[in-house]
PASEBA-1860 file (N, C-alpha, C; in nm, 3 decimals):
! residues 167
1> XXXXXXXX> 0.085/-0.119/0.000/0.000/0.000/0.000/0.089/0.124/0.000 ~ 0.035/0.208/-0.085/0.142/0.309/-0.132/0.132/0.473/-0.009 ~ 0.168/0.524/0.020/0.160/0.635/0.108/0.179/0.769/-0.010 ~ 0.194/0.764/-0.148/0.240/0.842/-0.197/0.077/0.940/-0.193 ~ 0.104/1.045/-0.230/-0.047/1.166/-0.200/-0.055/1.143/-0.367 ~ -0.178/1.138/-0.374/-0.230/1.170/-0.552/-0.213/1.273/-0.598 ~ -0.138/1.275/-0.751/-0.086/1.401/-0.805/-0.224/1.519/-0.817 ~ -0.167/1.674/-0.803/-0.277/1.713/-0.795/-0.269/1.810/-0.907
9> XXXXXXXX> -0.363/1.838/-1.005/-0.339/1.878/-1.139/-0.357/2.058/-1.161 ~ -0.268/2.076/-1.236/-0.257/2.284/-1.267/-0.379/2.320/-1.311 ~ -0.416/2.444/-1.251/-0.496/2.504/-1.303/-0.534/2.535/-1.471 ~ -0.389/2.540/-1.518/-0.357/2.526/-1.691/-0.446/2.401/-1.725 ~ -0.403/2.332/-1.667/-0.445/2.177/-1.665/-0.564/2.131/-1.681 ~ -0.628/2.162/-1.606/-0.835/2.216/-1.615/-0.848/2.255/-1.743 ~ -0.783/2.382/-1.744/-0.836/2.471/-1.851/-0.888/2.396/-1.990 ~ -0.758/2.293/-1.988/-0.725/2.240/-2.096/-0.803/2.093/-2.130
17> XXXXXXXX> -0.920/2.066/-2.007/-1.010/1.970/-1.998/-1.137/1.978/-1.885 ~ -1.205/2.050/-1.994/-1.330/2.110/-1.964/-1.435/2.003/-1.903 ~ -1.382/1.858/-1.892/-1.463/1.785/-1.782/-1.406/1.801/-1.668 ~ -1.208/1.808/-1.648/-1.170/1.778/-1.539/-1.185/1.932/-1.476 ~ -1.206/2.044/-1.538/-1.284/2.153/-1.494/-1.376/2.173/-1.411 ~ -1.468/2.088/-1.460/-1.580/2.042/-1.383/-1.582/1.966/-1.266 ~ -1.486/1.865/-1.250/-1.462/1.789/-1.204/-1.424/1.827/-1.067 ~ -1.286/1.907/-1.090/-1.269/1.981/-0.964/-1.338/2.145/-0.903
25> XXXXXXXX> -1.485/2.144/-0.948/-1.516/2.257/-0.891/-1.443/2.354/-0.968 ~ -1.437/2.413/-1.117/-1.382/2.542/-1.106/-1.244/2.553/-1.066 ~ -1.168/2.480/-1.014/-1.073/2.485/-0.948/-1.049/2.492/-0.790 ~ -1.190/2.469/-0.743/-1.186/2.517/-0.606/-1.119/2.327/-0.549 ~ -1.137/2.284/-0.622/-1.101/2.139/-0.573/-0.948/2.106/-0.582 ~ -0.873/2.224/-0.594/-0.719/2.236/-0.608/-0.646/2.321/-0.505 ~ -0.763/2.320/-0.381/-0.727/2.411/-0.268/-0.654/2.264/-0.212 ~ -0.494/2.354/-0.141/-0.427/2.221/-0.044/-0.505/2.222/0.010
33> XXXXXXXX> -0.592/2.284/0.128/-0.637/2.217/0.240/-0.772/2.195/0.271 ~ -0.846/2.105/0.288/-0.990/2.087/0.240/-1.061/2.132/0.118 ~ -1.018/2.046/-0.007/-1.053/2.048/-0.112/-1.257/2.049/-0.136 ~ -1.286/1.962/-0.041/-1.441/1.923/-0.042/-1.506/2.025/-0.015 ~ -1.448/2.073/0.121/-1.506/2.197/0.202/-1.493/2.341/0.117 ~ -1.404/2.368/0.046/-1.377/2.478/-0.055/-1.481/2.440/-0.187 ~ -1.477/2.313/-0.234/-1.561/2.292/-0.326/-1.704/2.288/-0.274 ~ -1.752/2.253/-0.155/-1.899/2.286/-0.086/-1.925/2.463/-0.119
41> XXXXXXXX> -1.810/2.542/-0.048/-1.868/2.645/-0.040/-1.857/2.739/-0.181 ~ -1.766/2.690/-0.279/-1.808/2.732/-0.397/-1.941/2.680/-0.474 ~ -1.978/2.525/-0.481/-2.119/2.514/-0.476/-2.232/2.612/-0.448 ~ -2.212/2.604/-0.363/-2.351/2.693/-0.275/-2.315/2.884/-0.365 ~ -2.238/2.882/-0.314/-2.216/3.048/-0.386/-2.261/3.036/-0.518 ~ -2.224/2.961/-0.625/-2.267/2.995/-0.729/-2.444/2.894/-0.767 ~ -2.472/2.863/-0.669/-2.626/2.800/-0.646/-2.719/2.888/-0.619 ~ -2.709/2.977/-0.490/-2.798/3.053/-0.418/-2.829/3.148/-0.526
49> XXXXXXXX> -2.786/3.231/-0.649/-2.812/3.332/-0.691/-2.945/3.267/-0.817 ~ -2.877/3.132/-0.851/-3.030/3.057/-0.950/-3.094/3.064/-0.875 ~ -3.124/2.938/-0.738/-3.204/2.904/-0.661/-3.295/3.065/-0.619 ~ -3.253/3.137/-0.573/-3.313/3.303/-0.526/-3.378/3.319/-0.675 ~ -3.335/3.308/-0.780/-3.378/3.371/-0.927/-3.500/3.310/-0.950 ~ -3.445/3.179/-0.984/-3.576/3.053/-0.998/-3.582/2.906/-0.953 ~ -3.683/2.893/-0.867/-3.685/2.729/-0.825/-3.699/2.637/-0.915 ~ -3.763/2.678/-1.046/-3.765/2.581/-1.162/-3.607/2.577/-1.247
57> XXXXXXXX> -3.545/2.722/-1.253/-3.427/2.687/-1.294/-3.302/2.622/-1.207 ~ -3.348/2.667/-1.082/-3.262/2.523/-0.988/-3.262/2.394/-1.002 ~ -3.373/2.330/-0.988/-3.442/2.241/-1.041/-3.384/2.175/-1.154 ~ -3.343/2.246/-1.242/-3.342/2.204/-1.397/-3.174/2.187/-1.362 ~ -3.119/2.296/-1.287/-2.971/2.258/-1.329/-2.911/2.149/-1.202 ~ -2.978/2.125/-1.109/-2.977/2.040/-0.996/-2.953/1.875/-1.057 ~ -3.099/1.880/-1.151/-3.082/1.768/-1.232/-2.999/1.755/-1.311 ~ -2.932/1.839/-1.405/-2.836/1.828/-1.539/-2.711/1.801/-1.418
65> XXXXXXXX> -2.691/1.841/-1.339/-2.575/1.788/-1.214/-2.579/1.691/-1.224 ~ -2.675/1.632/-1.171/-2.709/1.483/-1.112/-2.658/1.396/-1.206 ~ -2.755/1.446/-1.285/-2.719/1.340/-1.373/-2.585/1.287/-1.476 ~ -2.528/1.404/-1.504/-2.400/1.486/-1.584/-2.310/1.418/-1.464 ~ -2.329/1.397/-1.337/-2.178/1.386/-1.207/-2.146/1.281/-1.258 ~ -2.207/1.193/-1.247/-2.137/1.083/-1.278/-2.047/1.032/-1.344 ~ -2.084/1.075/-1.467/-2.015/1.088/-1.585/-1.874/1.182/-1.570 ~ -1.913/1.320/-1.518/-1.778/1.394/-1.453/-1.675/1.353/-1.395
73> XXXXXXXX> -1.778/1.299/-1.328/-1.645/1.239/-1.197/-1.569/1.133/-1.224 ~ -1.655/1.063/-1.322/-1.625/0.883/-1.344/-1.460/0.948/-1.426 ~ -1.496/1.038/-1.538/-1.390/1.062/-1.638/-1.303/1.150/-1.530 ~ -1.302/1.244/-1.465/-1.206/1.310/-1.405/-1.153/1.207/-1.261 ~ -1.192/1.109/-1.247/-1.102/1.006/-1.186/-1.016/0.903/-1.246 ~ -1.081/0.919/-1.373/-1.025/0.780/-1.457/-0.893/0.907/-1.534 ~ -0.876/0.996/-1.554/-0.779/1.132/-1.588/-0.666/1.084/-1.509 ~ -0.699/1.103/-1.367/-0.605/1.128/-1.278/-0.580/0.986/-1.194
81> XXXXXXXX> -0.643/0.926/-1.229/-0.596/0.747/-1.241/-0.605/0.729/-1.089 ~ -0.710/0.814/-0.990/-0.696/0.807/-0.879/-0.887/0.792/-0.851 ~ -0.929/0.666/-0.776/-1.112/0.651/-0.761/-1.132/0.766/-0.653 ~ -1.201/0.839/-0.648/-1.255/0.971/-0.581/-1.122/1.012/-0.528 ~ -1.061/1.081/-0.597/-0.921/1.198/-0.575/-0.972/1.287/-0.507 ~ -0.975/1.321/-0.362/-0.962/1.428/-0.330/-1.038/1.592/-0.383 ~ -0.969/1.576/-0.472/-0.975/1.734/-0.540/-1.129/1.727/-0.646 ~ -1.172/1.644/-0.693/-1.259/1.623/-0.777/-1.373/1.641/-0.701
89> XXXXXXXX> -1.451/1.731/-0.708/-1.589/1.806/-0.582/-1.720/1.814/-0.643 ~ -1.741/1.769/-0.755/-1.835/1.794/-0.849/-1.965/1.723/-0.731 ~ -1.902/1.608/-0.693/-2.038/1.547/-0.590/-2.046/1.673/-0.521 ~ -1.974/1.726/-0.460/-2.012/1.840/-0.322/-2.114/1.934/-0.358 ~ -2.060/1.956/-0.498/-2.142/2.067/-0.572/-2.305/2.081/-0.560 ~ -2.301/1.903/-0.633/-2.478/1.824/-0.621/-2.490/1.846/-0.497 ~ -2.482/1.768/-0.403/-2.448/1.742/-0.303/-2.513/1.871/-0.234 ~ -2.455/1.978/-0.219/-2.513/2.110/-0.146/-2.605/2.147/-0.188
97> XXXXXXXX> -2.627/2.127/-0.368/-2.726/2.222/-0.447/-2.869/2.139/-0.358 ~ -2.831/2.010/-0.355/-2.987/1.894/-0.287/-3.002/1.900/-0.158 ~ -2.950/1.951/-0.105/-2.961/2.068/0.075/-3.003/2.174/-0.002 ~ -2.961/2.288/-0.077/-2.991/2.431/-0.051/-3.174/2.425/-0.101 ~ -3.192/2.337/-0.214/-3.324/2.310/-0.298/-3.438/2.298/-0.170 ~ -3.404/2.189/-0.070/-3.502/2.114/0.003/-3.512/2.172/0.132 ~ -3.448/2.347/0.183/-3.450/2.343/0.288/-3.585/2.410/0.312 ~ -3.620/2.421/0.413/-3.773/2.451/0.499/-3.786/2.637/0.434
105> XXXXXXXX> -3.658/2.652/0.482/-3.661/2.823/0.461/-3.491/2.868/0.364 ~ -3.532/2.970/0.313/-3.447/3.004/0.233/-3.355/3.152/0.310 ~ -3.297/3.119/0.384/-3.195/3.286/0.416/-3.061/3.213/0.505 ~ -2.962/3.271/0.516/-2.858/3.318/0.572/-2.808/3.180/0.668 ~ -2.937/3.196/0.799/-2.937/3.097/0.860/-2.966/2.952/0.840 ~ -3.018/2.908/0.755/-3.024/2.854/0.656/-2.925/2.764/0.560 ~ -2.876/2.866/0.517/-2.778/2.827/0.399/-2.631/2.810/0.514 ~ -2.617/2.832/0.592/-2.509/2.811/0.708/-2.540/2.657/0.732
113> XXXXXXXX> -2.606/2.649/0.801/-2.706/2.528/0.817/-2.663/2.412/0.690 ~ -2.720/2.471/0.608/-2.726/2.370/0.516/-2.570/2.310/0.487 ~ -2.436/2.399/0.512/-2.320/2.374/0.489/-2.272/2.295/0.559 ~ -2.266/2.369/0.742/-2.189/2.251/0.849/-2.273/2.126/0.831 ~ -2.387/2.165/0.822/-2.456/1.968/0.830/-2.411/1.860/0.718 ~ -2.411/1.943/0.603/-2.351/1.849/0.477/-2.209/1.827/0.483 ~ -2.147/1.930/0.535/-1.965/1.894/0.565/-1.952/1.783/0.655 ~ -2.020/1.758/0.737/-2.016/1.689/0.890/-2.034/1.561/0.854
121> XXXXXXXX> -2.143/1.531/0.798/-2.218/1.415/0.692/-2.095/1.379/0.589 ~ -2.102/1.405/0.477/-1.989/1.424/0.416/-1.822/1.373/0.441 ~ -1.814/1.452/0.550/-1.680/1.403/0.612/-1.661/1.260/0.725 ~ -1.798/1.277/0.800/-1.758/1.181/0.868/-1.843/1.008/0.821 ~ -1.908/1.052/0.727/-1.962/0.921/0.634/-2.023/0.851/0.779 ~ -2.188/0.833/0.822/-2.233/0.737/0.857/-2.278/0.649/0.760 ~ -2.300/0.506/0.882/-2.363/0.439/0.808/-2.471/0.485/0.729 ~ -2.505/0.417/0.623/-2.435/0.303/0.498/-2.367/0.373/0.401
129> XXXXXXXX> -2.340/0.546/0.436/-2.267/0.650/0.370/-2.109/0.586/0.353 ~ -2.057/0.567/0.423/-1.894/0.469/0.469/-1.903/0.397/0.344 ~ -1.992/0.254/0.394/-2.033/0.131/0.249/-2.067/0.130/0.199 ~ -2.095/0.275/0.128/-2.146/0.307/-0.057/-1.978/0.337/-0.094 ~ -1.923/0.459/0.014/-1.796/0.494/-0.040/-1.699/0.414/-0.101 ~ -1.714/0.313/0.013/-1.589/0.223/0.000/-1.663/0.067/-0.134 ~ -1.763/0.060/-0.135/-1.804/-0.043/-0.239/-1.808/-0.058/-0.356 ~ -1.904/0.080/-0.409/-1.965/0.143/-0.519/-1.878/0.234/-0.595
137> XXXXXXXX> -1.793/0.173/-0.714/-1.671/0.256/-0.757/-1.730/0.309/-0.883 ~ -1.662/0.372/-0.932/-1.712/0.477/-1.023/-1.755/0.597/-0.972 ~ -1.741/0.646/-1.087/-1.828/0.788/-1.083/-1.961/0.814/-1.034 ~ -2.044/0.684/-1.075/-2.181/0.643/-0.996/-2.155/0.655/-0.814 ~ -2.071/0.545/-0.825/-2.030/0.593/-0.666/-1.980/0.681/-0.608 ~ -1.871/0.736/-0.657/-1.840/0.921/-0.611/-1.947/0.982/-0.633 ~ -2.018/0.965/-0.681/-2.187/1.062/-0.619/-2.251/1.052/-0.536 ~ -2.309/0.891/-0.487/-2.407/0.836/-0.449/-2.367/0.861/-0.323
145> XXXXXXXX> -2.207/0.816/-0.240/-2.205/0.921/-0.088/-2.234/1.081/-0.091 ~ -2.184/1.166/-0.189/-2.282/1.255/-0.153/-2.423/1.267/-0.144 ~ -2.475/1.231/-0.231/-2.605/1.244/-0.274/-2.692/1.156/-0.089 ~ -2.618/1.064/-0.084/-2.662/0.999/0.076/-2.663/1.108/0.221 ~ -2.489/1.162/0.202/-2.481/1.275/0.295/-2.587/1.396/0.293 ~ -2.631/1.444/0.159/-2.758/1.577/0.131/-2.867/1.499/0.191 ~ -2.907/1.354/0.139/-3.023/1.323/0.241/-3.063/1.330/0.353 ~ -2.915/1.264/0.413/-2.916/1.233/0.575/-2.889/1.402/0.634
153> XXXXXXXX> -2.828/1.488/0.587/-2.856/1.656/0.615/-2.974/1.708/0.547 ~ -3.066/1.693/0.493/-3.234/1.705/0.464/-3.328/1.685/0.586 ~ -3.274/1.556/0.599/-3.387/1.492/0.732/-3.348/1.570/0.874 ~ -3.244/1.569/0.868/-3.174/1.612/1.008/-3.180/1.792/1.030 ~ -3.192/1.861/0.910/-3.280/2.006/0.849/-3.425/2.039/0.935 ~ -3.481/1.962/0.881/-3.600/1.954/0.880/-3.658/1.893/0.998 ~ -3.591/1.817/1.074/-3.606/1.752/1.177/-3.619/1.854/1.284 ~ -3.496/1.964/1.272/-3.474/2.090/1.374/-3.549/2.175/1.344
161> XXXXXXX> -3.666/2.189/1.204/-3.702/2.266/1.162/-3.856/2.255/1.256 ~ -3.884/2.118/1.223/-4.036/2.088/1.284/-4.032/2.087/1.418 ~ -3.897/2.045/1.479/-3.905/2.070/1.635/-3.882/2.193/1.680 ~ -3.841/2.301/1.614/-3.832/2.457/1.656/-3.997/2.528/1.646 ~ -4.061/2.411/1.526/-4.176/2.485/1.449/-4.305/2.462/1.572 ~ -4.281/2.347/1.676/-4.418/2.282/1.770/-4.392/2.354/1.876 ~ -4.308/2.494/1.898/-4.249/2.489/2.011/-4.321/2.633/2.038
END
């Protein structure tokens, strides 16, 4: 088992492959230090201004994510010859956009909310979040733990939402 860190690719580098562009967030997925967490909060920044614009055009590009990640991720891992590299955030992206879509209320407090809970999720993988990660390879699977983590931060949203709401 190798200790070596996965090479991490130039910004030139992106430029020059408009999936692995994608792949890493814009580039935010080329931050040394918490690549996910930089790619979460670039997510959301460039989300909130559709989502505020239009819920149907959220909607629409939520899905072209969804569905498009896979495929992103599958090719910008199979690039860098590394199964979910680090730097490749495109899940985070989905991932936040399916928190920011589903929350109870739309402001500030909110969209804070919606971040630490999906980072927390995210990072610390509960069950069966862990044994999708580690099973389910591909690009299918570099989604499907996020897409698990936005759930399990949906319920857990909304959970604080209805118990603040009886009170």
């Amino acid at each position: 088992m190798s200790n070596k860190s996965p090479r991490i690719p130039s910004f030139s580098e992106l430029r020059q492959h408009p999936l692995l562009m994608l792949g890493f967030g814009f580039g935010s997925g080329l931050s040394p230090k918490g690549p996910g967490t930089a790619g979460t909060l670039l997510g959301l920044l460039l989300f909130l201004p559709v989502l505020l614009w239009s819920e149907i055009a959220a909607w629409i590009l939520l899905t072209i994510g969804l569905f498009a990640g896979s495929y992103i991720c599958g090719k910008s891992s199979e690039y860098m010859q590394v199964h979910d590299h680090g730097g490749i955030v495109w899940d985070e992206f989905v991932g936040i956009w399916l928190v920011l879509i589903m929350l109870p209320l739309q402001n500030w407090q909110y969209w804070v909310l919606a971040f630490v809970v999906f980072r927390v999720f995210d990072i610390f993988k509960p069950w069966p979040i862990k044994t999708v990660d580690e099973k389910v390879s591909g690009g299918f699977g570099i989604m499907l733990d996020d897409v698990l983590a936005a759930i399990y931060s949906i319920i857990l949203i909304w959970a604080v939402f209805l118990l603040m709401a009886s009170r």
